[in-house]
N, C-alpha and C positions, 0 to 999 in steps of 0.2 A: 564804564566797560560796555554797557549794553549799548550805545552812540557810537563807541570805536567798531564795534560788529558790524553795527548798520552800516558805519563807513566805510568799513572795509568790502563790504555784500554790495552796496552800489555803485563801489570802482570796478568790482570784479563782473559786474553786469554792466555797466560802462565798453567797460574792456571786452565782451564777449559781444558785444553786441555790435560795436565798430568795428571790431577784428573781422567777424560773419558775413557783415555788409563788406567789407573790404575786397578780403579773399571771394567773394562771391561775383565781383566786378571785374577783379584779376582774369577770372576765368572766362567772362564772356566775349566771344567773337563781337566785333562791329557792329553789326545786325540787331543780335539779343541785348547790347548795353542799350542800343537805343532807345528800344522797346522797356528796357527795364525804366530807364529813367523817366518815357514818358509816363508808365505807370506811377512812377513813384511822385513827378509833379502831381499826379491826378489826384491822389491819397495822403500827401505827405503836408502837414499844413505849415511844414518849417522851410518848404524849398519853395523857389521859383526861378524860373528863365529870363536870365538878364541876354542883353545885346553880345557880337562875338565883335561889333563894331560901332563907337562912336560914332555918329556922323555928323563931321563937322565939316567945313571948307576947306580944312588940309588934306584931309581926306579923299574929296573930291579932285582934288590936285594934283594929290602923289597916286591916285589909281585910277585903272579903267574898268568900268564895270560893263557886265555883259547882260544882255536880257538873260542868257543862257549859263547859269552857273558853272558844267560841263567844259565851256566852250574856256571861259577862264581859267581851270587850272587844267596847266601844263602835265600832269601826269595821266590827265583821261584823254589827252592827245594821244599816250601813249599804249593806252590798256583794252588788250586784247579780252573780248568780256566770253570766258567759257562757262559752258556747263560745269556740273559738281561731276557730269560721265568724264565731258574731256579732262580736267584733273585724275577722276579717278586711272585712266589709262593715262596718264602723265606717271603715278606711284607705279602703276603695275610697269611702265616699264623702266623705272629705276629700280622696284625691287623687286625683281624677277628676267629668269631667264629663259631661252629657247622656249620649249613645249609650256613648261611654270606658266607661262607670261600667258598662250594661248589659255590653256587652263585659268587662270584666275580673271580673264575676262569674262571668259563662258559662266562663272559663279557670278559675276556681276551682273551678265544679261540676264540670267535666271532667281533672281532675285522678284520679290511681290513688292508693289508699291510701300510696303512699310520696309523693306529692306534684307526680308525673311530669305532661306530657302528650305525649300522642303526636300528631304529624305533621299529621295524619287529622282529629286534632280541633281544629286548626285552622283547616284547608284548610272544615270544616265549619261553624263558627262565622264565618266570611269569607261562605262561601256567605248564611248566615241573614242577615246582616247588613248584604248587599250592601257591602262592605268588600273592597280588596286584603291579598294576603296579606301586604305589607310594614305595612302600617296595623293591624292584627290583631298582627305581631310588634311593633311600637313600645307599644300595650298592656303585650303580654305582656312585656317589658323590664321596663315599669314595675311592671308585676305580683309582677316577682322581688325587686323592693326591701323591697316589704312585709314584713312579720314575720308568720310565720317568713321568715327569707330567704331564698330559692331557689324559693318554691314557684311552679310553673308554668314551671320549666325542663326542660328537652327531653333530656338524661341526666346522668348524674354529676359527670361533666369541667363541663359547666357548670355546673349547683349548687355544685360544691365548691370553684369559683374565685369564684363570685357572695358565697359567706360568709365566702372569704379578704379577699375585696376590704370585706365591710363590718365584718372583726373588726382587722382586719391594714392598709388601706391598697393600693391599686394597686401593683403590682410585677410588672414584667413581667418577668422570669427566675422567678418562681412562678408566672406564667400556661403559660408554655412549658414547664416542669415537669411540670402539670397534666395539658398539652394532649398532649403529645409523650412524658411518660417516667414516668408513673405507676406502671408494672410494674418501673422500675427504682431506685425508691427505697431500694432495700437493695443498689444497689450505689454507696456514698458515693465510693469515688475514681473513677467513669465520671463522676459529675455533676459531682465538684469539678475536674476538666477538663474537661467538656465547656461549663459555663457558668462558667468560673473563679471559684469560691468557694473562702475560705477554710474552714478546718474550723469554724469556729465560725459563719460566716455561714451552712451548711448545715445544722448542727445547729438554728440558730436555724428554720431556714425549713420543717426536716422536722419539729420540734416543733409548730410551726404547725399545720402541713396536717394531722397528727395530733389536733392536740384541737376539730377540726371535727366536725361531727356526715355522720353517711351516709349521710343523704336528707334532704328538703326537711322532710316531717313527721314527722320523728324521736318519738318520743314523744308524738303528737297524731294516731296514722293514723285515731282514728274522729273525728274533728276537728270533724263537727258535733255531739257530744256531749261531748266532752274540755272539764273545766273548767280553765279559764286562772288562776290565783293570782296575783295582781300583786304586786311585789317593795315597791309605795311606795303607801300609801294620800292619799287627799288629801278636807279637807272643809272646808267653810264654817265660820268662826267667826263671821259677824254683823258684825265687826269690818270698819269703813268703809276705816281705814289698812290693816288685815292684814285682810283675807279670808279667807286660806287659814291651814289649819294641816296640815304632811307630817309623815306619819309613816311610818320606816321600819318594812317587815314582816318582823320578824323572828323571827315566834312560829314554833316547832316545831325553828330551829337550834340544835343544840347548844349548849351551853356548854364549852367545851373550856381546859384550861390543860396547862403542861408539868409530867409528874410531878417531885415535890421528889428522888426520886432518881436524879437522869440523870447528874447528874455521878459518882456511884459507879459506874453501868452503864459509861462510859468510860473510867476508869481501873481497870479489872478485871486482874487481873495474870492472864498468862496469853494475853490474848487474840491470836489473830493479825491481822498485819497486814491481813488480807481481810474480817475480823469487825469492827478496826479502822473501819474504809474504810465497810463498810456501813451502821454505827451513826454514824459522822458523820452520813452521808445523812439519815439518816431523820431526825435531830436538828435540822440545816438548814431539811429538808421541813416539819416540825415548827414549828419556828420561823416559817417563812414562813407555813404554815397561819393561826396566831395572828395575823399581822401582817398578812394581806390580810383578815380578817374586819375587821381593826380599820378597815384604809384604805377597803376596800369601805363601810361605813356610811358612814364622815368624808366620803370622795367623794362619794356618793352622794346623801350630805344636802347637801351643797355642792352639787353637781350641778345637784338639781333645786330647790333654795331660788332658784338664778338662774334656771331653766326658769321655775319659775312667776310669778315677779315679771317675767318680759319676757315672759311671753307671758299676761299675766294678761286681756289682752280676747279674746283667741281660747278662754281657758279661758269666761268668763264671757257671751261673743258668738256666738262662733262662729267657723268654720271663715275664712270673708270677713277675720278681724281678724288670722290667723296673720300673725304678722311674718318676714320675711327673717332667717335663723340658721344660720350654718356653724359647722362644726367649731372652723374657727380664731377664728371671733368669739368662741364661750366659752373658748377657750382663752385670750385675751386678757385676760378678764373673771377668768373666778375660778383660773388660775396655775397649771391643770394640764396636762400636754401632750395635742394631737391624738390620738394613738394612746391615750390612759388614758381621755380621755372616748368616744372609738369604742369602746373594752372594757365601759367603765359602760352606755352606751346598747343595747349590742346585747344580744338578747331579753329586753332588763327592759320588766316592765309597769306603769303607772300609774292606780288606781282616781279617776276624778275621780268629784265628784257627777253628771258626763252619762255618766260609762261605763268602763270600761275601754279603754285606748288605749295603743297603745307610745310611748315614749319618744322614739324618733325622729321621732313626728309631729311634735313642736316644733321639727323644724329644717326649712325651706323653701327653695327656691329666689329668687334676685332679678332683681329690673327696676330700672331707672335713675330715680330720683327727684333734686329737684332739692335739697326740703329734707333729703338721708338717701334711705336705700333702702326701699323696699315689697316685699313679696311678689310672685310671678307670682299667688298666690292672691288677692291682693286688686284686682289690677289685674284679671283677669276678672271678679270681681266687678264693678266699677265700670263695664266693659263690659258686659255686662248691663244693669247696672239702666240705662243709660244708653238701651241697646236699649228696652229696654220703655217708659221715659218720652217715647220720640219720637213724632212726628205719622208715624202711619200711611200719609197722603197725602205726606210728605215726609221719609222715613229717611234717616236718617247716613249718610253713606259712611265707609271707612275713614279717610280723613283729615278728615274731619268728628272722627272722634269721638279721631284723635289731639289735635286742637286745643282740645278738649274737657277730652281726661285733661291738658295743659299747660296749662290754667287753675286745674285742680289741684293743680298742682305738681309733675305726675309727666310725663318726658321718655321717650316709646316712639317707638320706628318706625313707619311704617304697618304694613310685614310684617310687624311682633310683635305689632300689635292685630290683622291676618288672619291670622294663625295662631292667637292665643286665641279668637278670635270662632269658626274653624274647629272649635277642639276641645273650642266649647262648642255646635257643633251649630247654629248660627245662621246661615242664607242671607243671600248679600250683599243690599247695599239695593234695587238691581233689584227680587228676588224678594223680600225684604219687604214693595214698596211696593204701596198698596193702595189703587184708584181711586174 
């Protein structure tokens, strides 16, 4: 009985340990895996860097090599290399409009090297802008969504819940955590009574809060000079049916395998139980290493093989064509969970032929359509042009141009076309009209 325990207790740490390693590789952008894994050769005495190429005479045959690695592959032919600013004005202006779009740059210039803004420079961009200060924070909300995430949050506690919340999912006993007992994360039995957690539900959630980053521009503070590396290339094939061809980026990661003698290093006679114990770990670790690099691609290409074929007229049209996309609708689509596609998506970047753009851009908010859903993005658009196309001497009212978008086929409120029409800077018909 008491060998069936044990065995059961060292699959379950088996399991928790390759799972942590896993998910925690899923998450990382290009940049951090590499860095991870160099670390991890450094420390880990189960891994080492094998070759990405035999080198034999066929080899030498079938390819040409360059002094200049660059110069060889065909995608850095193509790749426009921006700042983390120019993407950030890339998001602001697909998710923002008119005066918005002015406004949420100004929160971006006025940010501190670690990605802050203070109070003050609010209350002062409101001023310039003739804007309330609740109208300026509704912005700046929106502001923190972009990638990176948090920037233009007002200190730590909210940064650090803002990237729980887009790595991790909303959880309010981690909000309260945050908000309320930050200074007491090392003491585990105050928290696992004060917000009744078990031990593993606290381990799970203080691992979390740990492999978040500690500030907004974590490794981007000169930000408008910091070149951004995108994790997934993507280009035109010419081809009518496939257009696109993605290519994971994967140049400069390691190649890593597990050394052929690990199982000798394990049964070493002699060893004590602590020596034991610690070389599992790292074997585990190990293993899971190898196993999220694997998922990480498979995902990844899955991922965004669906991204680009459902959002293929917003790649090709524009911003107006983004389609309606949550979390759970790809989940539904290509069979991986909510929280594995939030891990994939957050700060991975994608090279299209218009630019570099995060990955989250393809996912949209919705409005009520009759055939299927639309975007809020395209329903403003449609309000607009709808604006502009009218007789000057006799503009739309609100419900004019609801009756409008329902000959379309799309079902809005009135107060949902006056509030996009609002936040696209456009005076009602009154003040439109023109004698």
């Amino acid at each position: 009985m008491k060998q069936s325990l044990s065995l059961k207790l060292q699959n379950k740490l088996k399991l928790n340990l390759v799972l942590k390693q896993q998910l925690n590789i899923i998450t990382l952008p290009k940049t951090e895996l590499i860095q991870e894994i160099n670390k991890e050769l450094e420390e880990n005495p189960f891994l080492e860097e094998v070759s990405h190429i035999a080198l034999t005479e066929d080899t030498f045959e079938s390819k040409t090599f360059y002094e200049d690695e660059e110069e060889f592959n065909p995608f850095y032919k193509l790749a426009y290399k921006p700042s983390l600013y120019d993407i950030l004005q890339t998001q602001v202006d697909v998710e923002f409009e008119g005066k918005d779009k002015d406004v949420a740059m100004e929160i971006i210039d006025s940010v501190d090297e670690k990605g802050y803004i203070k109070q003050e420079e609010l209350e002062r961009i409101a001023n310039k802008y003739s804007l309330t200060l609740d109208e300026v924070e509704k912005i700046r909300k929106k502001v923190m969504t972009l990638e990176p995430t948090g920037i233009g949050a007002l200190n730590f506690k909210e940064f650090l819940y803002q990237e729980y919340k887009d790595r991790y999912g909303k959880d309010k006993v981690v909000q309260e955590i945050i908000e309320q007992d930050l200074e007491n994360l090392g003491n585990k039995e105050y928290l696992k009574e004060k917000y009744q957690l078990t031990d593993e539900e606290l381990t799970e959630i203080l691992d979390n809060i740990k492999s978040l980053r500690p500030y907004p521009l974590y490794g981007y503070e000169d930000f408008e000079i910091t070149y951004v590396e995108p994790d997934i290339f993507l280009y035109y094939t010419g081809d009518e049916k496939n257009p696109f061809k993605i290519e994971i980026n994967e140049q400069g990661i390691p190649n890593i395998n597990l050394i052929s003698q690990y199982k000798k290093i394990l049964n070493q006679k002699g060893l004590s139980e602590e020596a034991k114990k610690f070389l599992y770990e790292k074997l585990q670790k190990a293993i899971g290493i190898i196993q999220g690099i694997q998922q990480r691609r498979e995902n990844l290409q899955k991922l965004v093989e669906f991204l680009i074929n459902y959002q293929k007229e917003f790649i090709l049209n524009g911003k107006e064509y983004l389609k309606p996309l949550t979390l759970k609708d790809v989940s539904k689509q290509i069979g991986l969970h909510e929280s594995t596609i939030s891990r994939l998506v957050n700060s991975k970047y994608i090279q299209t032929p218009n630019g570099v753009i995060p990955l989250k851009t393809f996912f949209s908010n919705k409005a009520s359509k009759e055939s299927g859903d639309v975007s809020s993005n395209y329903v403003k658009y449609l309000i607009k042009e709808i604006i502009e196309n009218e007789d000057p001497k006799k503009p739309y009212s609100d419900n004019d141009i609801v009756d409008i978008l329902k000959q379309k086929g799309i079902s809005v409120a009135r107060r949902t076309v006056t509030k996009y029409r609002e936040e696209l800077n456009i005076p009602d018909s009154r003040k439109r009209k023109k004698s």
